[in-house]
N, C-alpha and C positions, 0 to 999 in steps of 0.2 A: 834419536829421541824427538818426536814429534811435541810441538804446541801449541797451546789454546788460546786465546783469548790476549791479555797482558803479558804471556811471554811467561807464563805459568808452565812447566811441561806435566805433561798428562801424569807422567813417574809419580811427578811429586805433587798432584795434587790426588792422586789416588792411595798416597799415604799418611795423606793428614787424616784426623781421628773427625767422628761426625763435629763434636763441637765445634771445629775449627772451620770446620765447611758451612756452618751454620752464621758462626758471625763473619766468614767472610760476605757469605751472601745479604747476610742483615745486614751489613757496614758499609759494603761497596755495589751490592747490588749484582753480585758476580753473576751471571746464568751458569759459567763454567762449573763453579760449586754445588749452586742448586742441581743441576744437571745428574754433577755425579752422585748425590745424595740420592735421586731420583732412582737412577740407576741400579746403586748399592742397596736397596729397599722396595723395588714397585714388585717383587716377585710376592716378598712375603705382604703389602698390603691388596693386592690383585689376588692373590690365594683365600686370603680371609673372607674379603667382598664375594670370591666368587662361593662357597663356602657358605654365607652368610645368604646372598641371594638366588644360588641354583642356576643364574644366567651371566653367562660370560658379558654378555652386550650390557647387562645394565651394571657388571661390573665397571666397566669403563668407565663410566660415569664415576663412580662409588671412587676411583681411585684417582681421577683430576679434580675431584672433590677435596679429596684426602692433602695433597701434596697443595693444592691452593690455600688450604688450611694454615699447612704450616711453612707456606710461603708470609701468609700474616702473619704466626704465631714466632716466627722465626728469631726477632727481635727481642721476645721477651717468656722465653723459654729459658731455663735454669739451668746453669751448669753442670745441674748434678740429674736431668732430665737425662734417661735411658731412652734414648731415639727408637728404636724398636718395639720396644713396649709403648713407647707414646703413640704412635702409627696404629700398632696393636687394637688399643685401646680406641683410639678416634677412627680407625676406620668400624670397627663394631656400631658406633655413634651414627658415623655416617649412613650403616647400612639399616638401622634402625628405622633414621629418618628416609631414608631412600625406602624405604616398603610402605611408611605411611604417608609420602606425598605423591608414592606412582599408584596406587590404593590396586597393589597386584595384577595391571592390568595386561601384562607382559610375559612371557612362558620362560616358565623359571628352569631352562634345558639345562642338560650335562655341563660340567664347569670345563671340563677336558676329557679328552681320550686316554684312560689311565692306559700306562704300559702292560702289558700282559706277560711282561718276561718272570714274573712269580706266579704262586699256584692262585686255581681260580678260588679257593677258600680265603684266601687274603684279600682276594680284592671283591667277595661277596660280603667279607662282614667289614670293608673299608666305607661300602655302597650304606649298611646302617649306623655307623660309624660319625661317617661325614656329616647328617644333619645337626645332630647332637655337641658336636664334638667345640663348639665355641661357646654354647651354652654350660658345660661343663668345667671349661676353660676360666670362664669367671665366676665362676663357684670357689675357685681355689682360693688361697692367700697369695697377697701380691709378689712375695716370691717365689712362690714354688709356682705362677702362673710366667712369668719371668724365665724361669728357671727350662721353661716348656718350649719357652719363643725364642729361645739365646740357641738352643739344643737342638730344636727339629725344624725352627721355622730357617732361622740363618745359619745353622749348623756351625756351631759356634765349638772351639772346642772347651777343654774343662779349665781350660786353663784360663782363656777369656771369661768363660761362666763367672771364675771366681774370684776375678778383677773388677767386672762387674758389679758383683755383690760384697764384694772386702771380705772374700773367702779362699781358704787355701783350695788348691786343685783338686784334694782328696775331698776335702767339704764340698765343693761343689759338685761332684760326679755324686755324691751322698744325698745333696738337694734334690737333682736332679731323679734320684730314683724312688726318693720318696716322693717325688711331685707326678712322679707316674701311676706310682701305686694309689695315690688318690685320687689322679684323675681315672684310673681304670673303673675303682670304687661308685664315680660319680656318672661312668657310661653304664656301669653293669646293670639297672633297672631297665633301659630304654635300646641296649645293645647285647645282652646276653654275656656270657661268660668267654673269657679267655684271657690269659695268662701276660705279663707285664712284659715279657719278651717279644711276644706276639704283637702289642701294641707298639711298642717302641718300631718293631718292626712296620709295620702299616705306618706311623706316622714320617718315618723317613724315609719313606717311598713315596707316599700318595698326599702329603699335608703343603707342599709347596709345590704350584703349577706354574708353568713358564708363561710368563705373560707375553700376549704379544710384540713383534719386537716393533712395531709401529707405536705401538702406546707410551712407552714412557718419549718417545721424541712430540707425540700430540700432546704430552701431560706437559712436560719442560716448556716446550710451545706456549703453552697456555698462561702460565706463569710467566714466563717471561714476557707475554704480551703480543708475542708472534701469533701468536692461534686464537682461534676462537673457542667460546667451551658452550655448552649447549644450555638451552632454559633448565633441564634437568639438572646440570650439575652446578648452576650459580645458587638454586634450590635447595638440593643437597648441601650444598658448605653452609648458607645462611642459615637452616636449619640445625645443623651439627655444631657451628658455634656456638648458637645460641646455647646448646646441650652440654657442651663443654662448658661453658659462663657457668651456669646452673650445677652441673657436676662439684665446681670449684666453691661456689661461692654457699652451699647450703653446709658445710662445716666450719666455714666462715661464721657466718650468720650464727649456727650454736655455739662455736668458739668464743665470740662474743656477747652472746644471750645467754649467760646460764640459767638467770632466774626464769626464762622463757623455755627456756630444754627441758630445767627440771616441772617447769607445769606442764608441758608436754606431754614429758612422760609417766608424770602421774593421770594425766586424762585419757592417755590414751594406750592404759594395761587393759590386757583384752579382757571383754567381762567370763565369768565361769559358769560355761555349762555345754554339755557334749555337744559331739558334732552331729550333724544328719547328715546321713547318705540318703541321697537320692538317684532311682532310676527311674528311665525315663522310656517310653516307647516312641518308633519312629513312625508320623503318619507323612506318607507322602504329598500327599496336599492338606489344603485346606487353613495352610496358616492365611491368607488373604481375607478370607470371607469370617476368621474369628479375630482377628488382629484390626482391619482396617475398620475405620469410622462407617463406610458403607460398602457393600461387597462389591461393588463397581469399582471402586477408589483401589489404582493401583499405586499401593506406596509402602514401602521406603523405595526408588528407583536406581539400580546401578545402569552407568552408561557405558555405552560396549560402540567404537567408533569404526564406522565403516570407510573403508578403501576399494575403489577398482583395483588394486593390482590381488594378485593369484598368489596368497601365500604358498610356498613350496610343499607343504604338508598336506597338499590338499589335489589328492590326484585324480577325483573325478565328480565330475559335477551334473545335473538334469541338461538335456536337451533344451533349446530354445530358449535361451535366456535375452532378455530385451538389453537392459542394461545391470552386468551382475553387481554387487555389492559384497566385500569380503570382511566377517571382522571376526576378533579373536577372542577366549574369554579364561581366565582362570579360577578353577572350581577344585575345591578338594581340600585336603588337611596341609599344611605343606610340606608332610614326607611323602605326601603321594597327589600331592596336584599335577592337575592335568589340563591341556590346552582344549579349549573348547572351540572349534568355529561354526560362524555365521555365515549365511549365505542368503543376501537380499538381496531378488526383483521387482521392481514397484509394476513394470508394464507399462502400459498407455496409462496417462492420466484421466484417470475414471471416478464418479464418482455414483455408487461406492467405490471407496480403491480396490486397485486388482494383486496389491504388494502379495506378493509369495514369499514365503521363509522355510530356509532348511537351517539341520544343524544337524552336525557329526556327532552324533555320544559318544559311541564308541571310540571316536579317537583315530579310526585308519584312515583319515584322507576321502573318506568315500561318502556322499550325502545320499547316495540311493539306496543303500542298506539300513537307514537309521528310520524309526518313527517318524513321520513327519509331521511338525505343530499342528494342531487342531485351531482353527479359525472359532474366535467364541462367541465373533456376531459377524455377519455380511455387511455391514454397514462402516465396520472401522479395523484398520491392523491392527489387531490384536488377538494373540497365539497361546495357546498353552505348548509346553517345548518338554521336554523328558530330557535330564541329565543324571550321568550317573554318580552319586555318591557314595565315596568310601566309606567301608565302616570297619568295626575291629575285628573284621573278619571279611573280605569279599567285599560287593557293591551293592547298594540298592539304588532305584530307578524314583527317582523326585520327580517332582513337575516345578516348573516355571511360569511363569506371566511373562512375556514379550510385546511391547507396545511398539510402533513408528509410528510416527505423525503422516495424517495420509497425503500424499502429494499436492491436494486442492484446497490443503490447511492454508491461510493466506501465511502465517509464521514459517512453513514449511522453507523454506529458502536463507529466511535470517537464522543470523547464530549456528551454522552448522546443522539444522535442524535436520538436511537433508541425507547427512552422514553420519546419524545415529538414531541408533535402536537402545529399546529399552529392560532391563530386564530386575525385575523379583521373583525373590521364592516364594511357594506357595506349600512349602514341607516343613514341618515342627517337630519338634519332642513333644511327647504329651503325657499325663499320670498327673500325680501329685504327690505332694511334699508333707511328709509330718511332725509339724510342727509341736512344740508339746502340748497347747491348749488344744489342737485339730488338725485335722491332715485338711488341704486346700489344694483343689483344682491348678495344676501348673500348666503351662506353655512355655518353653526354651526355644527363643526363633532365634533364629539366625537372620537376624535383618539385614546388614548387609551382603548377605547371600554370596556367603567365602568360598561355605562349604567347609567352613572349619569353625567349631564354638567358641573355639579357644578366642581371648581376646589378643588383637595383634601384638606382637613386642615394638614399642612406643611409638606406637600408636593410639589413639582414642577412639577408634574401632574396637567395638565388641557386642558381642550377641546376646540378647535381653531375656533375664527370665519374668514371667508374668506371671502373676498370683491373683487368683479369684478370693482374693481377700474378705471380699463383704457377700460371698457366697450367690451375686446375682445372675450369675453366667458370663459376667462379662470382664474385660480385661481394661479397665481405664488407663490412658498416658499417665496421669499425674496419680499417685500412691501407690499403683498396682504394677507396675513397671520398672525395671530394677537392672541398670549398666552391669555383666557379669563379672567387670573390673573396677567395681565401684564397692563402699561398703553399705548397707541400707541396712533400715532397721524395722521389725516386726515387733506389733505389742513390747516396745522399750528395750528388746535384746537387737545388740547391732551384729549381724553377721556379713561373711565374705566366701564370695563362691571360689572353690580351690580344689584342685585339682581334677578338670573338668576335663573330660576323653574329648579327642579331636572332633565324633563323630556326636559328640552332647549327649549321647545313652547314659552316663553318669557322670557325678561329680557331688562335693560335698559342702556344706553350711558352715564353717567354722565360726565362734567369736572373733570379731573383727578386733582390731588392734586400736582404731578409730573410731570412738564411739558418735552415732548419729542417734539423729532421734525419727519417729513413723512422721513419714508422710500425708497427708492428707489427700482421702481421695474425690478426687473431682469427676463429673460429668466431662464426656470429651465435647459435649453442646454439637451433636447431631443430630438429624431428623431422629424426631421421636424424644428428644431433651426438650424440656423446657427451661427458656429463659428468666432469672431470676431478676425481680425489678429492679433499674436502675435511672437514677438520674441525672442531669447536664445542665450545660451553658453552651448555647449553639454561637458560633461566629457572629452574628448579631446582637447578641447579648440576651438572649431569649431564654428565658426556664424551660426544661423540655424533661418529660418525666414517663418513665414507658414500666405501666402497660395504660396507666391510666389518660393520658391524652391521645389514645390510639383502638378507644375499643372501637368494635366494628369495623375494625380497617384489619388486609394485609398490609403487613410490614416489610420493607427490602431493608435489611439493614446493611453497608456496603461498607467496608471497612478498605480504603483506599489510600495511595503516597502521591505525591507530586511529582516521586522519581520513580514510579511503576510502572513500564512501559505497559504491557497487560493494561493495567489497573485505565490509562487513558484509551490503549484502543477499545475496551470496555463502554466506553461515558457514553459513543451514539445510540448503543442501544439502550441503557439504562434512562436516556433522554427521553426515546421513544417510547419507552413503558411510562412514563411518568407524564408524559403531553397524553399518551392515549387513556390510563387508565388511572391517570391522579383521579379527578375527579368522578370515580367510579369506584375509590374504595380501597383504593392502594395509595398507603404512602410509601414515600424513602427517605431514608435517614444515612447521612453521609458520615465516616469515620476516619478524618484522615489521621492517618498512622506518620508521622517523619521520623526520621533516621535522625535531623538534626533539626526540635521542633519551631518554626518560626510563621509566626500567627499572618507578617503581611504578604508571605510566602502565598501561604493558602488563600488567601483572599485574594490577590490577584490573580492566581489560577483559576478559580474559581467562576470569579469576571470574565476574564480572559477565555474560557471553555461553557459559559454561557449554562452553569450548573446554577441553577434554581431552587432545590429542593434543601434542606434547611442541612447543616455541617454541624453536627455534635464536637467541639473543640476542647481539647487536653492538651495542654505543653507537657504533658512526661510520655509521649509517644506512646511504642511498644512497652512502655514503663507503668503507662496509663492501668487503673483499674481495671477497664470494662473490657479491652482487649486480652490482660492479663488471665481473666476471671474468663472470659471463654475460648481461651488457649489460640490466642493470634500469631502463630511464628511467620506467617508468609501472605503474600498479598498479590492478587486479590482473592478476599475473603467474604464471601456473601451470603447470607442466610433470608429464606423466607419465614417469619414471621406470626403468628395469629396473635394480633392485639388483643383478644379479647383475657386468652388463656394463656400468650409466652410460648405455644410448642412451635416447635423448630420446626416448618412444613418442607422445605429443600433447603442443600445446601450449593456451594459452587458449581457441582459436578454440573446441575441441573441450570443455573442461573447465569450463564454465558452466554456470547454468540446470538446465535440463532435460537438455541433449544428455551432466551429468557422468557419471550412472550408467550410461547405457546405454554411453559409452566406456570405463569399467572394468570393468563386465560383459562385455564382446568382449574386454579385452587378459587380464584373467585366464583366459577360455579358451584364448585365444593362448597366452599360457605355458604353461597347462596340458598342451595338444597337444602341447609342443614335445618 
């Protein structure tokens, strides 16, 4: 009989019960107990992860997450805490938070090689089975979902089952069968029909995967302090606690609030009136040029990071490449997402750039069979890319926006700038919505460009519906715009989008249960808006009132931080427009924005960078009115001006760099002609 540690022999530590291995480890800090805890559990929390994530590798993570957890929790976990179902439960947590901190960036492969020794109809309805099958899992009641994990996951017999739940043997195998038949009940919308034998069967074949046997010794590692664990999964646990805190404490908080519960839930009984269905058609482009402030502006932007090395999936690439660039991408619903790659050459450093871009659609490794991006100007990277998206039937072929930064960008080199590329959607739902006073022009995008409408499971990811509310053709941020996992409200009825197809062709309006009230809709203060008057106190202490101490002038209005890197390598040119063409009919109006506002801050920056031109001053920052009122999230924010009438003549896109002077060189002769 071999032993471990204190002289423990392995016999008898692998028959002490979880609790006991629990507070050995919280008391004395054993690794030996943790170890075997590890051990007796990383199959069924490694199954679930993988299960949950589609990827073994970012399982891994998911489950040295798990076990560091309740290396914390270890102390002050309750005696009458069911270790399996607690696992159960926080690794689902985990993997939550693990899809909305990796924001999908990683190809969600097979979890394992299922055995083929049963027929191939078992393990084709396993393959629709498997996505579904933990989403349904907590649909149950917490016993009969128990009753599922005691049974298939650790194959527990009936006899433990009903020790477990302070149930005779006979009751327990009784649980157990009715907790199938309802969870069969709760697959058969999304997995088709078959029979409670059939299921049982699948799940005691295919529901528990062997994890690797390196992993629980890197997990135990980890814990114990022997190992290292990666950014990913200190991430993953910080995140998951937090979610567990949360989990815990909001029946707390009602426990204790009742007069608070019950105003709750009198404000918040759904209001009454039918639902709308809405469908929707797919156009493949065109969400860019109706969605963004100006049809150049590419934005919302997902990042897609590039590597020299040759992912293995990728068995043939163009001739002549200078220096190649590999990156990965995932696109699609996630019962049928798919890896997308990337293949960047920039060339010689040219300007214009000579960057080349390929990408796989299809998906076989091969970049010379697929469309190749279309270049949409000579002057800059930037591509239109063809991906394909699933729908509820088949694919259809979308387009994308692809941007790089071109090699001779002087930024090009900091921040990684030089190992990523950029990409949005340029495809929407489109139709409209009828509402009962009118039916209204809709857009459903997909802005973070998933390829699935659905919004993530918790995550703050999700895809926006737009409503031409005020009938003007257009789509404003502020009132017309509307989180798909959010509740909003129209003319005073609050509804919530539900039950929305992967592929966004439908989904339906129900009363929300949350009542909101209509948003107010605003200008997005674009070329072509005008500016409504507003007035100040410049850092000087000067009155300063716009439009009226500015007719006859353009305006730069520059909305700037002290901590904008941007925003300072900006100031020599904005210098040089102001020595050359102040006294020619341009002013600027400086707006500094702080994160934490502090008045001698600015004013010695100010000194100090030899900025001249007059600072419009607010201590409530991004809190301030004037930035609030023309939608400031990001910096630097620059608008040109006509004092005389407030229209917006450019905005950033235009007023950077190189491209500032020669655009208020043209808009002064503009005026001047006029």
């Amino acid at each position: 009989m071999s032993e471990i540690g204190n002289g423990v022999s392995i016999t008898m530590m692998e028959e002490r019960t979880d609790q006991e291995l629990l507070t050995e480890f919280a008391s004395r800090k054993s690794d030996d107990a943790f170890a075997l805890l590890v051990q007796r559990y990383i199959d069924l929390v490694y199954s679930v992860a993988v299960r949950r994530l589609g990827c073994p590798t970012n399982a891994h993570d998911v489950v040295q997450a798990v076990f560091l957890i309740l290396a914390k929790k270890a102390a002050h976990l309750s005696s009458q805490t069911t270790l399996p179902a607690w696992l159960y439960r926080t690794t689902l947590y985990a993997c939550a938070d693990f899809l909305k901190l990796e924001a999908r960036r990683r190809e969600r492969e097979k979890a394992y090689t299922m055995e083929t020794s049963d027929t191939a109809e078992k393990e084709s309805s396993w393959q629709l089975v498997a996505p579904h099958l933990d989403s349904a899992l907590e649909r149950l009641a917490e016993k009969d979902r128990l009753a599922i994990i005691l049974r298939f996951f650790r194959g527990s017999s009936f006899k433990t089952i009903g020790e477990t739940l302070g149930v005779s043997e006979d009751a327990a195998q009784k649980r157990v069968d009715r907790a199938l038949g309802k969870l069969k009940a709760g697959l058969a919308g999304s997995c088709g029909q078959f029979s409670v034998l059939f299921l049982a069967s699948m799940l005691s074949q295919y529901s528990v995967l062997a994890a690797p046997p390196s992993l629980a010794l890197t997990t135990a590692a980890a814990v114990s302090g022997a190992g290292t664990s990666s950014l990913s999964v200190i991430a993953v646990m910080k995140s998951t606690l937090k979610t567990l805190f949360w989990s815990k404490a909001k029946p707390v908080l009602i426990a204790f609030c009742p007069l608070m519960a019950v105003a709750a839930v009198q404000l918040n009984q759904p209001e009454d009136f039918p639902p709308i269905a809405v469908r929707l058609k797919l156009s493949p482009q065109g969400a860019n040029a109706a969605l963004s402030p100006m049809p150049d502006t590419v934005y919302p932007m997902q990042r897609i990071v590039l590597t020299p090395e040759r992912p293995l999936a990728v068995k043939k690439v163009p001739e002549g490449l200078t220096d190649p660039l590999f990156g990965e991408y995932l696109f699609g619903p996630s019962e049928r997402r798919h890896t997308v790659h990337f293949l960047v050459d920039d060339g010689e450093v040219a300007d214009p750039p000579r960057t080349r871009l390929w990408l796989d659609s299809n998906g076989n490794g091969d970049f010379m069979d697929d469309p190749i991006p279309q270049r949409r100007s000579p002057k800059f990277a930037e591509f239109i890319g063809v991906l394909n998206l699933p729908q509820t039937s088949g694919a259809a072929q979308v387009n994308v926006r692809l941007w790089r930064m071109a090699p001779t960008d002087p930024y090009f080199k900091q921040g990684g700038n030089d190992r990523l590329i950029w990409l949005t959607r340029d495809y929407m739902r489109t139709g409209y919505v009828s509402f009962p006073e009118k039916a209204v022009r809709a857009i459903f995008d997909n802005d973070d460009a998933t390829g699935d409408f659905r919004a993530v499971e918790g995550s703050s990811d999700a895809s926006v519906l737009c409503l031409d509310l005020n009938g003007d053709g257009k789509f404003f941020r502020r009132g017309e715009r509307f989180a798909a996992n959010k509740p909003f409200a129209i003319n005073g009825r609050s509804y919530i989008m539900s039950e929305i197809s992967p592929d966004g062709s439908a989904f339906s309006l129900l009363p929300a249960k949350t009542r909101t009230t209509d948003v107010p809709i605003l200008p997005d203060f674009v070329p072509g808006d005008v500016i409504p008057a507003f007035k100040g106190m410049t850092l000087d202490g000067k009155s300063m009132s716009f439009p009226q101490d500015f007719k006859g002038k353009l305006v730069i209005l520059d909305f700037w931080g002290t901590w904008c890197g941007p925003c300072i390598a900006e100031l020599p040119n904005l210098r040089g427009v102001f020595e050359r063409y102040g006294d020619k009919g341009v002013a600027v109006i400086g707006i500094p924005v702080e994160i934490k506002p502090n008045r001698d801050t600015v004013e010695r920056f100010v000194k100090q960078h030899r900025v001249t031109w007059p600072q419009l001053w607010d201590e409530a920052g991004f809190k301030a009115e004037l930035p609030k009122l023309l939608d400031v999230t990001g910096l630097p924010h620059v608008l040109l001006v006509d004092g005389d009438s407030g229209l917006i003549i450019s905005d950033s896109n235009e007023l950077r760099g190189e491209r500032l002077a020669p655009r208020i060189e043209a808009s002064l002769a503009s005026k001047r002609g006029r």
